[in-house]
N, C-alpha and C positions, 0 to 999 in steps of 0.2 A: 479592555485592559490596556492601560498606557504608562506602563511602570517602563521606565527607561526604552519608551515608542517597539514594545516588545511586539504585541500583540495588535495589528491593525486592520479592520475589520470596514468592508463595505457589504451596501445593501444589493450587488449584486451576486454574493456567494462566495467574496474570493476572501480570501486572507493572509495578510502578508506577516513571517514572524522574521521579527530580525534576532540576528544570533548572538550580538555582545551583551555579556555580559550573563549568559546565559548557562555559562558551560557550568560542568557539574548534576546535581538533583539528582533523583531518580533515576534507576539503569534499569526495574524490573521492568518483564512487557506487560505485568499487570498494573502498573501503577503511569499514571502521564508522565510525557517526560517534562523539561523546560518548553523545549521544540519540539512540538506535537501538531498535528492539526486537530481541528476537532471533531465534535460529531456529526458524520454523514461526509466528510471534507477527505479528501488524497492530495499529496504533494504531486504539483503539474510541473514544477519551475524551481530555477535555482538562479544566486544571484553573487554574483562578486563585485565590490564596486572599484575597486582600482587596483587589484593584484592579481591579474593575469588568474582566474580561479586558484591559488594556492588558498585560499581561503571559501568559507562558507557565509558568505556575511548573510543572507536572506533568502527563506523560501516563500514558495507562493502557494497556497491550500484553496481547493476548489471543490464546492460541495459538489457531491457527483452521484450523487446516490437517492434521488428524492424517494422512490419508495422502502428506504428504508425507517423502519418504525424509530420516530427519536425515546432517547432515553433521557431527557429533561435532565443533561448535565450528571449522569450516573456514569460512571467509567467501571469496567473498561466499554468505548465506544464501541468496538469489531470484540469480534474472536475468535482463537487462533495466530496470537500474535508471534511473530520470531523476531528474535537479534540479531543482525549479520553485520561483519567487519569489513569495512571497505576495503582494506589491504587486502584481502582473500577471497572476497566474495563479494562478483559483481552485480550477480541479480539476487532480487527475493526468492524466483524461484532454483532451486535443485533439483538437478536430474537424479542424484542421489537419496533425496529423502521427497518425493513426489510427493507423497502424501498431507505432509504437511506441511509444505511450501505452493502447490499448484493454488490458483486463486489468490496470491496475496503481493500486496501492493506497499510502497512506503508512504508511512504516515508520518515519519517523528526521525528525528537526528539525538546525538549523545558527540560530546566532547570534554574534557579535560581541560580546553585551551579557552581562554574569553573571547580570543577572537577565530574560535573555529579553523586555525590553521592547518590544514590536511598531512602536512609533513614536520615532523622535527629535526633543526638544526644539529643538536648535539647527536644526530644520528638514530635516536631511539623510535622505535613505532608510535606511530599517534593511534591514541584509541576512536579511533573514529565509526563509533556503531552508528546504525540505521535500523528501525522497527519495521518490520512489513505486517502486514495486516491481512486477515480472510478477510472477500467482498460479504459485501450483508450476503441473505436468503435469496434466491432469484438470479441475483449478478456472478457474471463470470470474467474471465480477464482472457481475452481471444488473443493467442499466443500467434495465430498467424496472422496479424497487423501490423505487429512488433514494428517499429521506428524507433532511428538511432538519430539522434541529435549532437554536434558538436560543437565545444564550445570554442572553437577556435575556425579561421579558415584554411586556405589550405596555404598559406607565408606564415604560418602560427600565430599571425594577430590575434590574440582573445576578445572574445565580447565580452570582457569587463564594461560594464556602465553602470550607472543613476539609475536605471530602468531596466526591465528582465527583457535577454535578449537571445536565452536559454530557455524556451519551455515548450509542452507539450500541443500536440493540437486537440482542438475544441474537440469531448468525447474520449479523451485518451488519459493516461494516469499513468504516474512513473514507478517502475517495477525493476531500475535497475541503474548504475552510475560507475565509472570506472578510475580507478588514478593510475596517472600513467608520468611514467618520466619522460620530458622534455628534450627531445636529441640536442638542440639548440646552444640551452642553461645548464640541463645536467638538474634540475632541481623537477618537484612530482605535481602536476597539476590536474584539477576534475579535469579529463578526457573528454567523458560523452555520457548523455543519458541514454537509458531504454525507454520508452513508451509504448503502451501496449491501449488498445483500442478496448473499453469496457461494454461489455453484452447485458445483456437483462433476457432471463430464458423464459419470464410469465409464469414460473410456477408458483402457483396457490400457496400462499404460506397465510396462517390465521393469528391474526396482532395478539387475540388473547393464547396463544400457543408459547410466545416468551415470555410469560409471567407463571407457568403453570406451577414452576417449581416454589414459586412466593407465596402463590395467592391459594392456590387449588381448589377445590369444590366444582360442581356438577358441571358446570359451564367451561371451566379451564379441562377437566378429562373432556370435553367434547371437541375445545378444540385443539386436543394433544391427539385425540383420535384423529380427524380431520383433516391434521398437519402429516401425521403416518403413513396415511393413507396417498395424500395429493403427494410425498416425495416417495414412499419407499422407506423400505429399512433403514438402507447401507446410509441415505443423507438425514435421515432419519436422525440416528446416532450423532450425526455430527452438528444437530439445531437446525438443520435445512441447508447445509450449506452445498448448493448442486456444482459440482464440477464437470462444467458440460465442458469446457475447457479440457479432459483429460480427451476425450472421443476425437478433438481437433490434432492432437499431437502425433507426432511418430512413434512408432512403440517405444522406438532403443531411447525415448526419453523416462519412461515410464521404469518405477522397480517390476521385476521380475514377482517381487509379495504380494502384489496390487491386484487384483478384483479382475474379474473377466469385463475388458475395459468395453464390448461390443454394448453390454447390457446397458451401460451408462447414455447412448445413445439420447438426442432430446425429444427425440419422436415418442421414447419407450415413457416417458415419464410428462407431457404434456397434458393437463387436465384441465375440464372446464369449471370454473368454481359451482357451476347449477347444479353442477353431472354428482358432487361432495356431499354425502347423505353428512 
C-alpha cells in the first residue's frame, strides 16, 4: 500500500507507516486503526524527522511473532486489545488493572492532528491514543528486561533524523512511551520509550483450536479438548493466552482479585505435544 507512501513494507519483516495524513478513522480496538501494524507485527521504533520529537511522523512494525497462526488479513489481528492515553498513561501495562493489561504491547497510534503533533498550541490536550495488544498463545512480555530508550542525549539534542534512531533491540517490542515537558523550551516532547524483551513459553496450543467457534464438528471438539488440557482452565478461558509474565513480577504489582499467582508457574503448565491424547 502506497497511498500517500503510508504503508512501506520490505521483505525482511519490517514496516514502516508514516503518519501524515493519516490522522482521524477508526478509534475502536476492534476495528484497525490508520496506523496499525499488521498481522504477527509490534511497534519497535519511532521516528521524527525534524522537530525535536514534538511530533510522531513514522513508526517502524516488526513481525515478531512467527509462531503465531496468520489470519489471512481477518482483524482483529491479537486479542485483548486496550486504549491508553499518552498524557496519562505511559505503559500498556497497569498495575491497577493486571489482568488485562499484563502481556500486551503497542500495535497502532490514534490522532486528531495530520501531522501527529503530541501537544497543542492553544493549550488543549491532544488526544493522542496508543492500542496495546495481548501477545498470541505461547508468547509473553518479560517484564524484568524492560529497557528504557531516550530520545534525546544528555545536552537535549534530539535524534530527530531521515532514519530511525529511536528503536528497540533485536527480540524486544515496545510496551510503553512517555511525553514529557522540556526544561529548556517549556514546550512537551516523546521522552523515552519502554522496551520489554518477548518470551515464547512452548506451550502446546492446536491451529484447529481458533476456529472451533466457526467451523465446529468432531475434529475442532478434539482440538478444543487438546488445547484445555495442554493450558489449563484459567488460560483456557482466555484462547490460550499464558501469562507466565505474572510469576516474573512482584506481588505489589499484581491486583489483590488475581488467581493464586504460585500456580501460574511455567514448570506447572509445560507439556509435551506426544504426551496430548
Amino acid at each position: 500500500m502506497r497511498y500517500y507512501g503510508t504503508y512501506l513494507q520490505y521483505g525482511t519483516g519490517d514496516t514502516f507507516i508514516d503518519t501524515v495524513h493519516t490522522n482521524g478513522g477508526p478509534k475502536d480496538v476492534l476495528r484497525k486503526w490508520n496506523v496499525e501494524c499488521l498481522d504477527g507485527e509490534g511497534v519497535i521504533g519511532i521516528r521524527d524527522n525534524n522537530d525535536d520529537f514534538k511530533r510522531l511522523t513514522v513508526i517502524w512494525c516488526r513481525f515478531l511473532f512467527p509462531y503465531k497462526p496468520q489470519l489471512n488479513g481477518l482483524y482483529p489481528y491479537y486479542s485483548g486489545c486496550i486504549m491508553r492515553n499518552l498524557t496519562t498513561e505511559a505503559f500498556c501495562f497497569s498495575p491497577k488493572n493486571a489482568t488485562n493489561t499484563v502481556n500486551t504491547f503497542i500495535t497502532g497510534f490514534w490522532d486528531n492532528d495530520a501531522a501527529f503533533v503530541i501537544f497543542r498550541s492553544k493549550g488543549e490536550d491532544a488526544p493522542n491514543t496508543y492500542k496495546c495488544c495481548r501477545t498470541p498463545p505461547g508468547y509473553y512480555i518479560d517484564y524484568t528486561t524492560c529497557l528504557y530508550k531516550p530520545t534525546h542525549d544528555q545536552f537535549w539534542e534530539y535524534y530527530d533524523a531521515q532514519q530511525f534512531l529511536v528503536f528497540c533491540d533485536s527480540g524486544y517490542v515496545l510496551t510503553g512511551l512517555a511525553r514529557r515537558k522540556n526544561p529548556y523550551d517549556d514546550d512537551y516532547h516523546l521522552e523515552w520509550l519502554q522496551c520489554c524483551r518477548i518470551g515464547y513459553s512452548g506451550v502446546y496450543i492446536d491451529p484447529l483450536s481458533l476456529s472451533w467457534e466457526i467451523n465446529g464438528g468432531v475434529a475442532a471438539d478434539l482440538a478444543k479438548a487438546r488445547t484445555r488440557r495442554s493450558l489449563g482452565e484459567n488460560q483456557f478461558r482466555d484462547y490460550g493466552f499464558y501469562d507466565v509474565s505474572e510469576s516474573m513480577m512482584p506481588r505489589f504489582y499484581l491486583n489483590d482479585s488475581n488467581a493464586n499467582y504460585d500456580d501460574l508457574l511455567l514448570s506447572s503448565w509445560q507439556m509435551n505435544v506426544n504426551d496430548i491424547d
